[in-house]
C-alpha positions as CSV (number, residue, x, y, z in Angstrom):
1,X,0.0,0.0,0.0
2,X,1.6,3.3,-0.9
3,X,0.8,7.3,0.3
4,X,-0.7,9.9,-1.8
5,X,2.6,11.0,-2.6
6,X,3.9,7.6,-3.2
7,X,1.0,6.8,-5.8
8,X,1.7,5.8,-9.2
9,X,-0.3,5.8,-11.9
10,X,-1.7,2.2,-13.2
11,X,-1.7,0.9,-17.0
12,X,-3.1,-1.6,-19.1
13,X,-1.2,-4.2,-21.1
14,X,-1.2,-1.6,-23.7
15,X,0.7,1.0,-21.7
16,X,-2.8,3.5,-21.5
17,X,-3.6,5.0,-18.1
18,X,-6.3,3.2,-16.0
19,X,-8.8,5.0,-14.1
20,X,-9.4,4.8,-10.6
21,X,-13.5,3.9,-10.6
22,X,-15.8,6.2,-11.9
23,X,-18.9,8.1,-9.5
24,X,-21.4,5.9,-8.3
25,X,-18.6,3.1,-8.5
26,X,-17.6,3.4,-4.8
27,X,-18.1,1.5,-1.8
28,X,-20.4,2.4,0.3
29,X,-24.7,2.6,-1.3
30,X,-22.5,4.2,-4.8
31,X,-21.0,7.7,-3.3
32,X,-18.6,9.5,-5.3
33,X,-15.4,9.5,-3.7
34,X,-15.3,12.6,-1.3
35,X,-12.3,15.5,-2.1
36,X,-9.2,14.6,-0.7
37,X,-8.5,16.3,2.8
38,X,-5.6,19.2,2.5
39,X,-5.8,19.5,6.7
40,X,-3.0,18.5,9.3
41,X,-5.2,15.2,9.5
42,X,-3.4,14.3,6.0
43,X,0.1,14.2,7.2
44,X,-0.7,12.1,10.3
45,X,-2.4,9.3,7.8
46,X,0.6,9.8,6.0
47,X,2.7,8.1,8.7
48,X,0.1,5.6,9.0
49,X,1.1,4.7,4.9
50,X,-2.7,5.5,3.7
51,X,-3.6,6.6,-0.1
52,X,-5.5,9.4,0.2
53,X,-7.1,8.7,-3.1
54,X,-8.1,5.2,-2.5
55,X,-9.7,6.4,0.9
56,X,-11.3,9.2,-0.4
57,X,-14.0,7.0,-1.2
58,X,-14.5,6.2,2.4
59,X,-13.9,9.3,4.1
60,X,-15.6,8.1,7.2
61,X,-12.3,6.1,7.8
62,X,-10.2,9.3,8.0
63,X,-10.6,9.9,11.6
64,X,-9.3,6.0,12.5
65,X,-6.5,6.2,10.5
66,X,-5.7,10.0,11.4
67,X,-5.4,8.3,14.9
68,X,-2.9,5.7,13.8
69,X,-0.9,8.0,12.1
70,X,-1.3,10.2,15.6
71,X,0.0,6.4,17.4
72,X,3.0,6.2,15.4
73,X,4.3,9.2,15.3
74,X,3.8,9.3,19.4
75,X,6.0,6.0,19.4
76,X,8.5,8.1,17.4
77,X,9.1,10.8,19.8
78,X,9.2,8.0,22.6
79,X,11.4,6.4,21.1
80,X,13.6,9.9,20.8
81,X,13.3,11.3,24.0
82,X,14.9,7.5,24.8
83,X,17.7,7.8,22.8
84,X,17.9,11.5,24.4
85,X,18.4,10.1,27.4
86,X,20.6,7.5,26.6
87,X,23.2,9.6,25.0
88,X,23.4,12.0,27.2
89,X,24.1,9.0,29.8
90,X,26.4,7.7,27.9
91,X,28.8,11.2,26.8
92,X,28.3,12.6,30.5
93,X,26.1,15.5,29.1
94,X,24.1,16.9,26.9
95,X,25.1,18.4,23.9
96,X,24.0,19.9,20.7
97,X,25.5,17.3,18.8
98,X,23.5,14.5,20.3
99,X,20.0,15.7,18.2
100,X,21.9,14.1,15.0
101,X,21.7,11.0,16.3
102,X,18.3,11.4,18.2
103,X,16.3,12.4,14.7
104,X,18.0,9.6,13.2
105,X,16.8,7.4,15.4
106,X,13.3,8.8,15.2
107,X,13.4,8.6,12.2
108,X,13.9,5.0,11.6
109,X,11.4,4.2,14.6
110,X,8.7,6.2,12.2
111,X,9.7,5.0,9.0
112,X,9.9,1.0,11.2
113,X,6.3,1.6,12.4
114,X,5.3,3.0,9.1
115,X,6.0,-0.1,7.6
116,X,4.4,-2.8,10.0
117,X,1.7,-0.9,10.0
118,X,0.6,0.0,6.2
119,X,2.5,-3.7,5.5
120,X,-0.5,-5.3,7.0
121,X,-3.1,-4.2,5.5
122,X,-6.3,-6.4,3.8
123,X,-9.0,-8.6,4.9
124,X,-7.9,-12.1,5.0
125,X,-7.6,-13.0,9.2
126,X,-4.4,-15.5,8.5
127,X,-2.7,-13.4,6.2
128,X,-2.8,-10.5,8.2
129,X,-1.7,-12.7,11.3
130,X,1.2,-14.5,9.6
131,X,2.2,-10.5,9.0
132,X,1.6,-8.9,12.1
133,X,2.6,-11.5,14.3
134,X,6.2,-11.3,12.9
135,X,6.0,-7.7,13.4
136,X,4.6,-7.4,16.5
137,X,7.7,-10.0,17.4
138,X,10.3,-7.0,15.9
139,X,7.7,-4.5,17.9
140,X,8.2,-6.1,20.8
141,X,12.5,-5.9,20.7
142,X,12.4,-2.5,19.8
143,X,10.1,-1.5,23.1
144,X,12.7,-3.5,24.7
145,X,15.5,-1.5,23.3
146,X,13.5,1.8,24.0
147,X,12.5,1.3,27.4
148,X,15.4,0.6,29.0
149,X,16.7,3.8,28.9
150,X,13.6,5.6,29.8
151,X,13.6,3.3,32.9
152,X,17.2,4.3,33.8
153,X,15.8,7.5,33.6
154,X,13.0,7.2,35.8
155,X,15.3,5.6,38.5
156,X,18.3,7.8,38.2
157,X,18.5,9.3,41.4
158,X,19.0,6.1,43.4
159,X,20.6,4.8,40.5
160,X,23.4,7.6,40.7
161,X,23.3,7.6,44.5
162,X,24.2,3.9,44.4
163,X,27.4,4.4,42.1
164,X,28.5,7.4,44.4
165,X,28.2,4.9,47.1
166,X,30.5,2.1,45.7
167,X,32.9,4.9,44.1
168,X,33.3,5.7,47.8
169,X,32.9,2.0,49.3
170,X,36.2,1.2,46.4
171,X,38.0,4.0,47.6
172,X,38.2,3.5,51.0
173,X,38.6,-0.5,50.5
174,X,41.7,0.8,48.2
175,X,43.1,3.2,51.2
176,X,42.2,0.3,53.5
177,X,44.4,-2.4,51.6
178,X,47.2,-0.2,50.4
179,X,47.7,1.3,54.1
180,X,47.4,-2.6,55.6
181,X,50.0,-3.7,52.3
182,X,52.4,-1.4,53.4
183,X,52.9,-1.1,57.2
184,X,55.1,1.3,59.2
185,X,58.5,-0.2,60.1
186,X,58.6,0.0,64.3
187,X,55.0,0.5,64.8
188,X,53.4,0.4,68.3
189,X,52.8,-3.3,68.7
190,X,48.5,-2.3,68.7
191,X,49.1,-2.4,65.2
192,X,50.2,-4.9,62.5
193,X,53.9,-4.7,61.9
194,X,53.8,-6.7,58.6
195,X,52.1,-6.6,55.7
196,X,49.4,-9.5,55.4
197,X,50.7,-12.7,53.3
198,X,47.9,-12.6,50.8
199,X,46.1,-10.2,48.6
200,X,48.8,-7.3,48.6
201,X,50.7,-8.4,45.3
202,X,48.8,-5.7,43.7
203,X,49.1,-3.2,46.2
204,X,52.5,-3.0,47.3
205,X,54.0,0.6,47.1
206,X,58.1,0.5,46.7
207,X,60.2,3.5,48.5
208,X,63.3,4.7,47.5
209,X,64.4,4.3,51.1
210,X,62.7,3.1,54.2
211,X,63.8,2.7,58.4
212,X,64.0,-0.6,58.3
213,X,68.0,-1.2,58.9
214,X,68.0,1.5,61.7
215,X,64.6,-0.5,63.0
216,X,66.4,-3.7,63.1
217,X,69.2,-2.0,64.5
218,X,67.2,-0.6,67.6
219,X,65.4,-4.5,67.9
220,X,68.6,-6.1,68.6
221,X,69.6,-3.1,70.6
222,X,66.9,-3.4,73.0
223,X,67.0,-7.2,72.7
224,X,70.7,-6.9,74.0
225,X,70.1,-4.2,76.4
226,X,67.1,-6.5,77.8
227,X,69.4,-9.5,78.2
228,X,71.8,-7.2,79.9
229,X,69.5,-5.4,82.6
230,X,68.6,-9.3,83.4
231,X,72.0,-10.4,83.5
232,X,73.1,-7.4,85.8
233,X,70.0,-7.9,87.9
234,X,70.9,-11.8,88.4
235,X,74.1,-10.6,89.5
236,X,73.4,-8.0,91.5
237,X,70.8,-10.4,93.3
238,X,73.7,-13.5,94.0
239,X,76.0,-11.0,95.0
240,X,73.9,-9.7,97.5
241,X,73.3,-12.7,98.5
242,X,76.2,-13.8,99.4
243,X,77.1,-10.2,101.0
244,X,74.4,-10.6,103.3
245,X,75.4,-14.3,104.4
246,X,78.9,-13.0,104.6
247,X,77.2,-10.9,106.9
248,X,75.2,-12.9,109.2
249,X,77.9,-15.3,109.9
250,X,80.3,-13.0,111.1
251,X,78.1,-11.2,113.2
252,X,77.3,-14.1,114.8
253,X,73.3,-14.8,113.6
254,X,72.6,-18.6,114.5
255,X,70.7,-20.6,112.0
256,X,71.2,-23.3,109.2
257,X,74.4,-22.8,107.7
258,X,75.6,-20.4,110.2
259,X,78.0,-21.5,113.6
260,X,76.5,-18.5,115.6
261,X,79.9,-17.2,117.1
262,X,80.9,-13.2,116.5
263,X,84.2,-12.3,114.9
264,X,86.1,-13.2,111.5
265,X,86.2,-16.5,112.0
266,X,87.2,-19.2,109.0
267,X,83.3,-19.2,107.9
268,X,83.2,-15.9,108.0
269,X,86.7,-15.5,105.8
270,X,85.4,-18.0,103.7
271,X,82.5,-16.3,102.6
272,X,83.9,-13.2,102.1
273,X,85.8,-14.5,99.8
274,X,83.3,-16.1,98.1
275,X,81.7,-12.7,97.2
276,X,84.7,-11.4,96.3
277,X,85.5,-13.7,93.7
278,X,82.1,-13.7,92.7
279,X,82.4,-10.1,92.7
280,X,85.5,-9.9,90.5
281,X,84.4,-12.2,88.2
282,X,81.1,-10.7,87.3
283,X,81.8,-6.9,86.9
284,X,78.7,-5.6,87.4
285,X,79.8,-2.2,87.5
286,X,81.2,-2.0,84.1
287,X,77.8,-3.5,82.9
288,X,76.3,-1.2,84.3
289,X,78.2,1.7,83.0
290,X,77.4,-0.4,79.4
291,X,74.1,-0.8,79.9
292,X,73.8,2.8,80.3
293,X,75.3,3.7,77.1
294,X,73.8,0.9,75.4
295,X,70.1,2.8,76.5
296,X,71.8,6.2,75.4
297,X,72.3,4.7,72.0
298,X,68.8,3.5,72.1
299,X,67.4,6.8,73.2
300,X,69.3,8.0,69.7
301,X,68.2,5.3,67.8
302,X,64.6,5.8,69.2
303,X,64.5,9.1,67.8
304,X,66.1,8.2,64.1
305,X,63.0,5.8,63.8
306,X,60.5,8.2,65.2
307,X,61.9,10.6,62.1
308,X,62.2,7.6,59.4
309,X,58.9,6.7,60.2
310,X,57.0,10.1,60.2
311,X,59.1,10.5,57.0
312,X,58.5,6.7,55.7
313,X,54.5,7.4,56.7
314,X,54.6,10.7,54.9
315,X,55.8,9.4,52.0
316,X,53.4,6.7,52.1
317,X,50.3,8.5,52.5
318,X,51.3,10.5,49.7
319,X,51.5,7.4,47.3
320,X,48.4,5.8,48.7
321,X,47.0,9.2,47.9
322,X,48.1,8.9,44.5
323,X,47.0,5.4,43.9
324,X,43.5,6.8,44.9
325,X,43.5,9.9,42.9
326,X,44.2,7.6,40.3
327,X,41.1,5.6,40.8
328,X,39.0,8.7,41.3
329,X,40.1,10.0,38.1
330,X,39.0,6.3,36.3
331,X,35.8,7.1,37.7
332,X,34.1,10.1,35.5
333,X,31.0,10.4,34.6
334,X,28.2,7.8,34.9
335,X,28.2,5.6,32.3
336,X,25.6,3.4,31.0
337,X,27.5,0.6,32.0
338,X,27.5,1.3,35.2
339,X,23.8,2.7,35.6
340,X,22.9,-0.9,34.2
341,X,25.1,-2.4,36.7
342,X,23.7,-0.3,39.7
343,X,19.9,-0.5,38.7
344,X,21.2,-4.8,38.8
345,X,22.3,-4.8,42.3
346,X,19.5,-2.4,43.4
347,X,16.7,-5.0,41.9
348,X,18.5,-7.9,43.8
349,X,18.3,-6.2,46.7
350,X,14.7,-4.9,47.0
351,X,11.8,-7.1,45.7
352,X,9.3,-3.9,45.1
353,X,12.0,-2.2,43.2
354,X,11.9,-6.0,40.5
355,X,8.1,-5.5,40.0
356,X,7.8,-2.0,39.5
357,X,11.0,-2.0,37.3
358,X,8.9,-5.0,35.1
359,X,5.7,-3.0,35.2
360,X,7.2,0.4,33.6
361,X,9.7,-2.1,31.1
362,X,6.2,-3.9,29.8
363,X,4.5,-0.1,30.4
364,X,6.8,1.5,27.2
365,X,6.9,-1.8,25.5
366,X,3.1,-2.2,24.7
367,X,3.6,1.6,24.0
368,X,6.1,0.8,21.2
369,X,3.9,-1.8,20.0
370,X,0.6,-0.1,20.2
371,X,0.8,0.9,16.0
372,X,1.0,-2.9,15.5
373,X,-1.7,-3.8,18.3
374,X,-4.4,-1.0,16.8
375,X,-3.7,-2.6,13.6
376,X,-4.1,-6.1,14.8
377,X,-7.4,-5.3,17.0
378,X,-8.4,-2.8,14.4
379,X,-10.0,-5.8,12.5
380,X,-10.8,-5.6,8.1
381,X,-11.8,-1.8,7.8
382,X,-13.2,-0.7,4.6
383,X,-10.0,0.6,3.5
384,X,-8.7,-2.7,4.2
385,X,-11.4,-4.1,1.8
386,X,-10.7,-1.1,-0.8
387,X,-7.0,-1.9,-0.5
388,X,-7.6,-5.9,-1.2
389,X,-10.0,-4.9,-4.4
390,X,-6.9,-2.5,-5.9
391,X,-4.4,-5.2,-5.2
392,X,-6.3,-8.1,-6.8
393,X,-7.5,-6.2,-9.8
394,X,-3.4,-5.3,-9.8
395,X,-2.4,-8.8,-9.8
396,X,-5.0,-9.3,-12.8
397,X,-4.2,-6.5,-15.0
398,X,-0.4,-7.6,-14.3
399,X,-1.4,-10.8,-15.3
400,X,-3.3,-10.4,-18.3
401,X,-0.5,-7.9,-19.5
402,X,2.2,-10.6,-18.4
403,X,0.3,-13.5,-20.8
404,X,-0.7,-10.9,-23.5
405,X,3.6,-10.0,-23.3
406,X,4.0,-13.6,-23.3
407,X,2.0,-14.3,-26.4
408,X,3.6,-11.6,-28.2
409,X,7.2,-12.4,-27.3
410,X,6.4,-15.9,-28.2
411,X,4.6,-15.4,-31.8
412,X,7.9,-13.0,-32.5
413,X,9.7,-16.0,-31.6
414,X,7.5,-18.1,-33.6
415,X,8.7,-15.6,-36.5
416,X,11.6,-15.4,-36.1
417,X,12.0,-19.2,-36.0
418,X,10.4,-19.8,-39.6
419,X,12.4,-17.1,-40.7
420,X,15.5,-18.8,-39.8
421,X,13.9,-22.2,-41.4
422,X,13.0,-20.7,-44.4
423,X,16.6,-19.5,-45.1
424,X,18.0,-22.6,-44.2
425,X,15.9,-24.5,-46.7
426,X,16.8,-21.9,-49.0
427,X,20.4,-22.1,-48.7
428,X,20.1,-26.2,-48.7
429,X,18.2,-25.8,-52.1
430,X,20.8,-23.4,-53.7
431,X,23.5,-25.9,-52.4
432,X,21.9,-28.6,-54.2
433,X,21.7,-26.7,-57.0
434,X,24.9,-26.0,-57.1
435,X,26.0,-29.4,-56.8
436,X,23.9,-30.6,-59.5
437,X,25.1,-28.2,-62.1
438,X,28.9,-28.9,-61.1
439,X,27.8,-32.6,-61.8
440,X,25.8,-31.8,-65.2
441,X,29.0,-29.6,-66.4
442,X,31.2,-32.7,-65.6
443,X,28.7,-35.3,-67.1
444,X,29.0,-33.1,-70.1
445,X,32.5,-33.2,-70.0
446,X,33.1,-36.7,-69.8
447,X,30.5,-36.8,-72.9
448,X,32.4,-34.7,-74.7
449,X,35.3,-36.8,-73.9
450,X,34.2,-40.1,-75.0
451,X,32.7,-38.6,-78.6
452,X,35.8,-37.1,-79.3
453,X,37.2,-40.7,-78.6
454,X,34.3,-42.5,-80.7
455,X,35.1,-39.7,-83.6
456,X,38.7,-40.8,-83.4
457,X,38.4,-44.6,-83.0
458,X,36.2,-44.0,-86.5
459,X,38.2,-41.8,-88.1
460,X,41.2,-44.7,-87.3
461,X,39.2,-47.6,-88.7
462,X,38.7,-45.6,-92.2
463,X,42.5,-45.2,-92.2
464,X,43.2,-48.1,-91.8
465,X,44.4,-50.5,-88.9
466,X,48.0,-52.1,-88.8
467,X,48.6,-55.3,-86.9
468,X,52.2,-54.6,-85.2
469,X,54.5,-57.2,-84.6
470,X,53.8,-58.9,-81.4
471,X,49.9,-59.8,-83.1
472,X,48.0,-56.0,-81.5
473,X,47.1,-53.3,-84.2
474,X,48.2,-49.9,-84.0
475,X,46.4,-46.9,-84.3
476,X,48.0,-44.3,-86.4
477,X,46.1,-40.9,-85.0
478,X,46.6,-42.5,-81.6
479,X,50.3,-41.5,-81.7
480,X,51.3,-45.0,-82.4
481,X,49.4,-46.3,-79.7
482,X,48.8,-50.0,-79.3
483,X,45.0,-50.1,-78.0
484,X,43.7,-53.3,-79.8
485,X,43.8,-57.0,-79.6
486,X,45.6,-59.5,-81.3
487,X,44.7,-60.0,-85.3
């Protein structure tokens, strides 16, 4: 079915106009066909892929199909204000540029729906199923295509609230993991001293320089000075010990171990002694004067880590910093991708949010299809029955010129044919005639031949004939020639 403006003229077989039913001829009790309509109604029909001429003869249809023109052209700018949307998801913005693409795309969605729609028309039920059944099928993935983005739009606060939310969630897990990957050497021992064994391959930050040697250097420090202190305090504790029983037994005190007289007797002497030696061989003293140092160099040490580490930690915060910033910069603006994504996880997580989502997807889907569903529910209109009668007396008029074409062509053939016979039997005739003259002209020859040879053989014989010597005659006018038989 074409437009007014799409309408060609039909012919005959002979190549002479045909023309469209006279008054009285129409459907309808014999009304003339009405004038054609030059309102805004006209352009609407238009979309819907209606011949103005053809309906004119049932004007009462205009309004219907005004309305499906009014349907598809609706489902056009739905379909726009989608890809609106869409775009300006997908390039962060919106921007001049994107209405190129956006009237394209209208476009096509009118010129699609256009086509499913005057595509189908006529009055047989299964033909116009097996057509619109396909269609509403193709209908049906388009609403799909155009609703998803109106639905992103409907949802795009929370939608856009949720990617904030795990931009920030990603950036803190990243602070998290990079601070725990790379610990501060000589930490208080509330924190971890070491990075944990697994998951930091990727997070790992490398230092041009770090405290570490002077850290381990101020472990086995302390670890030294420790074993020190308890080594001097052992000491310290025997040597007292024997001091004070040194003591008691040469003041006289009565007990076990102790003979209870006063004076510097040989137990007395001998433990005296004992603390001597003990004292001379354990110099606690000098430890002491070395422990002391060896905490001085501590106290030093102490305060070179203090400044590593505030430097190390400086330094690291400032790479973990970068490593974020990095990550905040991969961020941008809110994809498509990611709206999909979020509107996912937001679904999972909230049962209403699933239904609603399905009602407004189905909502702008049976909107898209609703050309294709008027159609379909519209049932055979008059039009419909008006458009069957063209097409049919099309296919005939087609036909009979096809067959009248064919006969034409073929009696040409036919022609053409006997021609070609004809002067081929020709030819075949002058070719035998040919022959039979070359084969009169040598018969005559040969003739000719065999009188001259009878007038000779005469002529010989009146001559006279010689017998030659071995019995055969000889023929004088025969150049001596021996042609006969013996006497």
């Amino acid at each position: 079915m074409t437009s007014s403006g799409d309408q060609e003229t039909r012919r005959d077989s002979a190549g002479s106009p045909i023309p469209e039913p006279a008054a009285g001829g129409g459907v309808g009790g014999g009304a003339a066909p009405a004038p054609v309509d030059p309102g805004p109604g006209r352009w609407l029909r238009v979309l819907a892929g209606v011949d103005e001429q053809l309906l004119s003869y049932v004007p009462t249809e205009r309004a219907r199909y005004t309305a499906l023109g009014g349907v598809v052209l609706g489902t056009a700018v739905i379909a726009a204000f989608s890809m609106w949307n869409a775009l300006v998801a997908v390039t962060g913005g919106a921007h001049v540029l994107i209405l190129l693409p956006v009237l394209v795309w209208a476009l096509f969605v009118l010129n699609l729906d256009r086509w499913l729609v005057s595509s189908s028309a006529g009055t047989q039920w299964r033909r116009r199923a097996s057509v619109l059944l396909p269609r509403l099928l193709v209908a049906i993935f388009f609403g799909f295509v155009i609703a998803e983005p109106l639905v992103l739009r409907i949802f795009g606060t929370a939608i856009e609230q949720h990617i904030r939310d795990d931009r920030a969630e990603q950036l803190r897990t990243l602070t998290a993991k990079l601070t725990a990957c790379n610990p501060v050497p000589g930490q208080p021992a509330d924190q971890p001293a070491e990075r944990p064994a697994e998951g930091c391959l990727e997070y790992v930050i490398s230092f041009p320089a770090t405290p570490a040697g002077v850290t381990d250097q101020l472990t086995a420090l302390r670890t030294a000075a420790a074993d020190l202190d308890r080594q001097i305090a052992a000491d310290s504790a025997e040597l007292e010990e024997l001091n004070e029983k040194a003591r008691r037994e040469c003041a006289g005190d009565s007990g076990p171990g102790f003979t209870g007289r006063v004076g510097e007797g040989p137990n007395c002497r001998r433990l005296r002694g004992e603390a001597d030696r003990f004292a001379a061989s354990h110099p606690i003293a000098q430890d002491k004067v070395r422990l002391t140092g060896m905490q001085q160099r501590i106290a030093l040490l102490e305060g070179e880590v203090r400044q590593g580490n505030e430097s190390f930690e400086q330094v690291r915060d400032e790479r973990i910093e970068e490593r974020v910033a990095q990550m905040r910069s991969h961020h941008g603006a809110i994809g498509m991708l990611e709206r999909f994504q979020a509107l996912h996880e937001l679904i999972n997580a909230n049962p209403v949010l699933f239904v609603t989502t399905w009602l407004i997807r189905i909502f702008f889907i049976l909107i898209d299809c609703l050309p294709v569903l008027v159609k379909l529910f519209n049932g055979a209109t008059a039009y419909d029955r008006l458009v069957d009668e063209r097409v049919n007396s099309a296919i005939r008029i087609y036909s009979r010129a096809t067959r009248g074409a064919e006969v034409s062509i073929l009696e040409e053939l036919n022609v053409r044919q006997y021609e070609a016979e004809s002067a081929a039997r020709q030819e075949r005739d002058r070719i035998d005639l040919n022959a039979r003259i070359h084969a009169a002209d040598i018969q005559a020859g040969l003739d000719r031949a065999v009188d001259k040879l009878a007038n000779d053989l005469r002529r010989g014989a009146r001559e006279g004939n010689r017998p030659g010597a071995d019995g055969r005659t000889t023929y004088p006018h025969l150049n001596g020639s021996r042609v006969g038989s013996d006497g």
